[in-house]
C-alpha positions in Angstrom: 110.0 115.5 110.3 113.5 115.9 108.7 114.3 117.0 105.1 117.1 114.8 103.6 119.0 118.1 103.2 118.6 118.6 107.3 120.0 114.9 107.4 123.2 112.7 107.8 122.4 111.4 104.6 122.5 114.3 102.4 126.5 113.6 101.8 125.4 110.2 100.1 122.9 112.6 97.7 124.0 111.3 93.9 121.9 114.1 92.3 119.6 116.9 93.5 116.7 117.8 91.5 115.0 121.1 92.7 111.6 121.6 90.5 108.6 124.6 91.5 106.8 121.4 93.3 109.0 119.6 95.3 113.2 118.3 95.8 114.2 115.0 94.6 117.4 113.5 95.8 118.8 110.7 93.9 121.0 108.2 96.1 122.8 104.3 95.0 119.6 102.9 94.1 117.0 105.2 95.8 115.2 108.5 95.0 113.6 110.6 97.8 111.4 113.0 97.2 109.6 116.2 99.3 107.0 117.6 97.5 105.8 121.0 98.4 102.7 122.1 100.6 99.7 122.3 98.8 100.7 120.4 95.9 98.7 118.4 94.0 101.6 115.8 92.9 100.0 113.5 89.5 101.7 112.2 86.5 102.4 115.6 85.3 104.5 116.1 88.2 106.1 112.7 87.9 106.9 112.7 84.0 110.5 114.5 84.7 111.5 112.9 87.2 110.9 109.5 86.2 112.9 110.8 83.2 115.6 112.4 84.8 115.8 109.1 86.8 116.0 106.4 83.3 118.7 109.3 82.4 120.9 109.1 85.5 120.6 105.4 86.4 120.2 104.0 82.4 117.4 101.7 84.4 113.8 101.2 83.3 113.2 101.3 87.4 113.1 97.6 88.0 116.1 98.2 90.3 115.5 101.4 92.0 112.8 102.5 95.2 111.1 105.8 95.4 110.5 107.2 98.4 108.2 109.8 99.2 109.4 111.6 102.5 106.3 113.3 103.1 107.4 116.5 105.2 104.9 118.6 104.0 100.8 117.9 103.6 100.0 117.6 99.8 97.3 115.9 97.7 98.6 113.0 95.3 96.3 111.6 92.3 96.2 108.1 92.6 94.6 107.5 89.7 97.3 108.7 88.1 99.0 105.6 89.3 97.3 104.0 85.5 99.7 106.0 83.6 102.6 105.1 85.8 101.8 101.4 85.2 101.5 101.6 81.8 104.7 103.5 81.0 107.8 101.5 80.4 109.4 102.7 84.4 108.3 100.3 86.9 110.1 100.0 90.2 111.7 97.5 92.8 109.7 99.4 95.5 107.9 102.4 96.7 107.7 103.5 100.0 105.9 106.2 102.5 106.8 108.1 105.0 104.3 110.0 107.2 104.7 111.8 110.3 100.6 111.6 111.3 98.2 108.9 111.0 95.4 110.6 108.7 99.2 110.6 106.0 99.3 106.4 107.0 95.0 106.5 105.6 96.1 108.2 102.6 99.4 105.6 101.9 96.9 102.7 102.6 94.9 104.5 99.7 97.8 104.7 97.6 98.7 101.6 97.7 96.0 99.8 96.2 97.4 101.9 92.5 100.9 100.3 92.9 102.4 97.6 91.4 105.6 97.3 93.6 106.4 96.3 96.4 104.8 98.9 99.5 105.5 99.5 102.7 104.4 103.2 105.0 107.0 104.4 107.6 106.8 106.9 110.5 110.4 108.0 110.1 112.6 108.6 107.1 115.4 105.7 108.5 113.0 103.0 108.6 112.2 103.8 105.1 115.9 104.6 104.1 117.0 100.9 105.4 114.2 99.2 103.7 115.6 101.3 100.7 119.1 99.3 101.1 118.0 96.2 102.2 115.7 95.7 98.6 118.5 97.2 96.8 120.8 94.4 98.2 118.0 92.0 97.0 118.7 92.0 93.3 122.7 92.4 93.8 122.8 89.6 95.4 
């Protein structure tokens, strides 16, 4: 279980956002986050980041991925996925990446609340490709 900050790809980090909940790393495209243990992550949670993010990259979402590096154990509110859908950020893609298979229960879950396209990893350069490769998409 790596931390992008433990990683090869920290260099390529854009932004950091540090908040009391978690560390979001903005890269060309992508956002990964690492919420804290024993957070309950919800739209509350969300709200700045997804602004920080239509800040940064002037982008409603469409072309950017989130990435939820899941390093630590933490609850997420997936019915809090409503509000996301009916605020004006939608993304390109949202992906998981769990170390154990009750976290790949949990993403199944999770996905049934988003709109974009999903996909659950087991390691953070799976997910990190996918990342690129649906970035490429719309530059193409």
């Amino acid at each position: 279980m790596n931390s992008i900050r433990e990683s090869v790809f920290y260099p390529e980090v854009l932004k950091e956002i540090n908040m009391h909940y978690g560390n979001f790393y903005f890269f060309d495209g992508f956002i990964v986050s690492e919420v804290f243990k024993n957070v309950v992550f919800g739209w509350e949670e969300a709200k700045p980041i997804i602004n920080a993010a239509t800040s940064f990259y002037n982008t409603d979402g469409s072309k950017l991925v989130y990435i939820s590096n899941r390093i630590n154990k933490y609850s997420v509110k997936p019915v809090d996925w409503f509000h996301f859908a009916n605020y004006s950020f939608k993304l390109l893609g949202y992906g998981v990446v769990n170390y154990t298979d009750p976290g790949l229960i949990n993403s199944k879950l999770e996905s049934l609340f988003v709109k974009s396209k999903f996909k659950s990893f087991t390691n953070l350069m799976d997910a990190l490709q996918w990342a690129a490769a649906l970035k490429n998409t719309i530059r193409s």
